[in-house]
C-alpha distance (Angstrom), angle and dihedral (degrees) to the residues before:
residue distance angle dihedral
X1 . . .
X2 3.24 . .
X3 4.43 120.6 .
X4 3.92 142.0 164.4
X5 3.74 113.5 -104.2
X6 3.71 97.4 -147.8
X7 3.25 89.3 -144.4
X8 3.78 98.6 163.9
X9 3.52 97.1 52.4
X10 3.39 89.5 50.7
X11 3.77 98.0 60.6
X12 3.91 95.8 48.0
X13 3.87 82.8 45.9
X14 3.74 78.7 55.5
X15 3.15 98.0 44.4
X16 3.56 102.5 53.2
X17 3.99 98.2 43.4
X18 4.62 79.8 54.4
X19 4.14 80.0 54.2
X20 3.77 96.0 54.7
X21 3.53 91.7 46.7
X22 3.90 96.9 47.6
X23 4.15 81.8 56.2
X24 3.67 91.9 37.4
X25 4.29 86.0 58.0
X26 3.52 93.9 38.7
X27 4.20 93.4 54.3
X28 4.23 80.9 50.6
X29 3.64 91.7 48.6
X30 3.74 91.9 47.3
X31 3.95 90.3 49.8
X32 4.06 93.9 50.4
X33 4.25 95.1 39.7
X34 4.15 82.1 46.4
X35 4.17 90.7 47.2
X36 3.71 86.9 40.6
X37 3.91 106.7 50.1
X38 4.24 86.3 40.8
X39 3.91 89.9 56.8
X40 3.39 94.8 -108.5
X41 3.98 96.8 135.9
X42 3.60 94.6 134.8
X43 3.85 89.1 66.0
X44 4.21 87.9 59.1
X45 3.63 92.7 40.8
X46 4.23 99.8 50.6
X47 3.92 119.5 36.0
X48 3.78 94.3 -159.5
X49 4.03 90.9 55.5
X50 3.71 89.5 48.1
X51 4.05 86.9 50.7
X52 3.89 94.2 45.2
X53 3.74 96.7 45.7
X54 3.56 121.3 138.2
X55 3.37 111.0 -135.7
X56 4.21 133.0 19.2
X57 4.31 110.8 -133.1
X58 3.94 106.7 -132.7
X59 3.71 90.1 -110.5
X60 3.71 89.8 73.8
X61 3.62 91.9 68.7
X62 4.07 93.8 -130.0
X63 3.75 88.4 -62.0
X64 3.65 119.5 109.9
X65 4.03 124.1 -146.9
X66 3.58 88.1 -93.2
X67 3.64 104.2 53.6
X68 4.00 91.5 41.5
X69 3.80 83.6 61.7
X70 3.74 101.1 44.5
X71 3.61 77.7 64.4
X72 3.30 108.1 46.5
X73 4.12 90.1 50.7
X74 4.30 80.9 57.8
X75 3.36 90.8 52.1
X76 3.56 104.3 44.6
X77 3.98 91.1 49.7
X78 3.35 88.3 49.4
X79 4.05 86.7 51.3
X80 3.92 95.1 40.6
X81 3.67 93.4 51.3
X82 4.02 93.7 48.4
X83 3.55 83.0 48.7
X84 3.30 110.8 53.7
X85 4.49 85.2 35.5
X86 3.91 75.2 64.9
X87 3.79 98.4 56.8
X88 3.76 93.1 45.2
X89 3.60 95.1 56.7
X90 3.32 92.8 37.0
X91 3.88 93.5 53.5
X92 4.27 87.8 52.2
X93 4.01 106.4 100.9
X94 3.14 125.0 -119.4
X95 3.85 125.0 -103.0
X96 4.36 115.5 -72.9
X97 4.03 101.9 -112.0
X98 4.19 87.1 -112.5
X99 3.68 89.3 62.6
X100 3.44 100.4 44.8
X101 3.97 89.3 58.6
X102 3.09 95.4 46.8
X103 3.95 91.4 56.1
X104 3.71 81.4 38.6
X105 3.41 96.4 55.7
X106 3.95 95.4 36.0
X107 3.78 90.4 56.9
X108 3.92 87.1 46.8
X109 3.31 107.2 50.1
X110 3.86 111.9 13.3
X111 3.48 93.0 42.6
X112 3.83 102.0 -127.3
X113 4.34 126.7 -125.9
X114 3.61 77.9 -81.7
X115 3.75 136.8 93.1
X116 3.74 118.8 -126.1
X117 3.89 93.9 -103.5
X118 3.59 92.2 55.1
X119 3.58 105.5 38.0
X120 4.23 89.3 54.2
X121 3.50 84.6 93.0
X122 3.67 94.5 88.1
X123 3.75 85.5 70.0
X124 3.54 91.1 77.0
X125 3.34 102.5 83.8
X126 3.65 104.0 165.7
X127 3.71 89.1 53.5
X128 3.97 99.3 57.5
X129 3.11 129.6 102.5
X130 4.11 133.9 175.8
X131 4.06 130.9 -125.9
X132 3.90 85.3 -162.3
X133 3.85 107.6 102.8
X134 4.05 117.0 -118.0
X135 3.75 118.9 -117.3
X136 3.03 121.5 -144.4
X137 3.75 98.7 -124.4
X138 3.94 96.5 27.5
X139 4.01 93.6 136.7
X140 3.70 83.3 64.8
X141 3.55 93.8 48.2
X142 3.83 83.3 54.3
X143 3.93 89.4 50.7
X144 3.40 94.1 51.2
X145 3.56 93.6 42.1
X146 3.91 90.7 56.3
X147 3.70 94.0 48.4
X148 3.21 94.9 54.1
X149 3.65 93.6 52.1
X150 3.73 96.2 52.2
X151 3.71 97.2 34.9
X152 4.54 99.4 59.0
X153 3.40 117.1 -179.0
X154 3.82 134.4 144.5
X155 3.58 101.9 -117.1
X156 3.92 85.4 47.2
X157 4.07 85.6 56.7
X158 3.28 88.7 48.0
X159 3.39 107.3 56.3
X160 4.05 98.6 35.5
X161 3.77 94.7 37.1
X162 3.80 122.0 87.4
X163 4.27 121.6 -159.7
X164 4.22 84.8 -111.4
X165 3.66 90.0 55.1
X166 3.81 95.8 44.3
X167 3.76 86.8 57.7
X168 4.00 94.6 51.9
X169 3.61 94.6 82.1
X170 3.94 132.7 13.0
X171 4.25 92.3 -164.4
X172 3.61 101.5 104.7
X173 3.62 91.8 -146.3
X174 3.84 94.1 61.0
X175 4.03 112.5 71.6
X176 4.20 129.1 -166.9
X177 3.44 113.8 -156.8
X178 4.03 126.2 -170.4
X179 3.40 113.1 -107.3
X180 3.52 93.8 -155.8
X181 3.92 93.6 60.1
X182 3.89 87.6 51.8
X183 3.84 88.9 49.8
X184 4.01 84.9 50.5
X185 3.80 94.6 47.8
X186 3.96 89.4 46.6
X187 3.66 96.6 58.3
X188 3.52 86.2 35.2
X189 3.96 92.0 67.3
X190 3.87 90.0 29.0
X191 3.57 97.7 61.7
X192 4.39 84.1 43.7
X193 3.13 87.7 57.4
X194 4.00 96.3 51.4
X195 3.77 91.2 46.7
X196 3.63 97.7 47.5
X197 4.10 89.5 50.3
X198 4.12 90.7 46.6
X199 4.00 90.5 45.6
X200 3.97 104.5 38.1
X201 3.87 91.2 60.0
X202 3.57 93.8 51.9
X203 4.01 94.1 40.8
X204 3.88 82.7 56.9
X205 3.97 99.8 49.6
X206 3.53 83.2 43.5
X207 3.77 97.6 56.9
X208 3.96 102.0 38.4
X209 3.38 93.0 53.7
X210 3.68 100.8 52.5
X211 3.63 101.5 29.5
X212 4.27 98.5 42.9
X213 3.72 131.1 37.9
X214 3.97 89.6 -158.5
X215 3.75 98.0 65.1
X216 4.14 98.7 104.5
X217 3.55 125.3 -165.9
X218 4.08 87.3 -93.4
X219 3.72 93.1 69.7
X220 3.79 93.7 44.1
X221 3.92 88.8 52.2
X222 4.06 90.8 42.6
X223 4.16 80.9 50.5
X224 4.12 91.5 46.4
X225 4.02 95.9 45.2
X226 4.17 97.9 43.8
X227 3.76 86.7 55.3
X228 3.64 97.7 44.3
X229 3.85 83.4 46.9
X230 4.22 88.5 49.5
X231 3.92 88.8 44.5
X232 3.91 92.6 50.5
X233 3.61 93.4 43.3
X234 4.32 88.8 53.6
X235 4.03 89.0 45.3
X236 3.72 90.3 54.8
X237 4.18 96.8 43.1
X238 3.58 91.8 34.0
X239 3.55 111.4 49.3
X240 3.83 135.7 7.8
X241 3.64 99.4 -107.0
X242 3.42 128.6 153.5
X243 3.78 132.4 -98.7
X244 3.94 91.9 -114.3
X245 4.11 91.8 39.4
X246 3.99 86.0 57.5
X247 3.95 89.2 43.4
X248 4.23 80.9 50.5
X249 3.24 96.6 50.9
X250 3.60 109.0 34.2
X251 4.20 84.6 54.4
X252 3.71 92.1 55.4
């Protein structure tokens, strides 16, 4: 699920919808300063005088006020759609570095469903982007992934492999695994992980200060800081939290 942004094309299609509208406002301004310096007020002040006026001064172009603005409310939905279009695909990530090698390398080597002027699109890396949502904790789904492709074993197969992936390939060189059971197993040894840094820290305190009289309060706040540190240091690899979530939580 990997696509070209256009971004580019975008921007001078941008661009040139921002330049209609700067001549689209400048007509209107021209129409109210011409209204305005004849003494025409009353034609700015009430929209149904303006639309049952007699007669149209040259200036306007043989467009009244009202017809100038039906156009300028096509334009600018036009323009506020592109726009906002824009944001969206800018706001998609871009594609993990494992799955752009592996297009890569499909494209490369296997060829692809597409012929070689149409599939040089993965070249342009900077312009990619991915519909696949980002986990937070994909790079270790790409660990995991890796280990269990160099590291075989039945019991291995067993537990990552579902019956529909089984059935995906019959080369037994070429294995499927479910992406949900390595999501599982991920959060599985994330949320370990969180436990064992919230628990050994107050194991510790616990244990120096019944079993030694020499522990001071410097070693218990040397024990409390190096874990906060550790637990800080997992929230930022681990997930994509933000700087005042890992303030938040580290503090509590």
């Amino acid at each position: 699920m990997v696509y070209r942004r256009f971004g580019t094309i975008f921007s001078r299609l941008l661009l040139n919808k921002q330049d209609e509208m700067r001549c689209l406002e400048a007509n209107l301004n021209g129409i109210d300063k011409t209204d305005a310096s004849a003494g025409n007020k009353n034609y700015l002040m009430s929209r149904e005088l303006d639309v049952d006026r007699n007669s149209i001064p040259p200036t306007f172009r043989g467009k009244t006020r009202a017809q100038l603005l039906e156009k300028i409310e096509k334009k600018a939905v036009e323009y506020a759609d592109l726009l906002l279009k824009t944001q969206q695909l800018k706001a998609l990530e871009p594609p993990s570095k494992r799955d752009y090698k592996s297009v890569l390398h499909f494209m490369e080597n296997d060829g692809g469903p597409l012929c070689q002027e149409e599939s040089e699109f993965i070249y342009c890396k900077e312009d990619l982007v991915s519909l696949r949502p980002g986990r937070e904790h994909s790079w270790l789904d790409a660990a995991l992934e890796r280990f269990l492709q160099i590291f075989r074993c039945r019991l291995l197969l067993f537990l990552f492999q579902s019956k529909e992936t089984k059935e995906k390939t019959d080369d037994e060189d070429i294995h499927y695994y479910d992406r949900s059971r390595i999501s599982n197993c991920t959060t599985m040894i994330i949320t370990i992980m969180v436990l064992i840094l919230l628990v050994i820290p107050i194991w510790l305190l616990y244990k120096f200060s019944v079993a030694s009289n020499d522990t001071t309060t410097h070693d218990m706040i040397s024990i409390v800081l190096v874990f906060t540190l550790v637990f800080s240091a997992a929230l930022t690899v681990f997930t994509k939290a933000k700087r005042h979530e890992i303030v938040a939580a580290s503090a509590g």
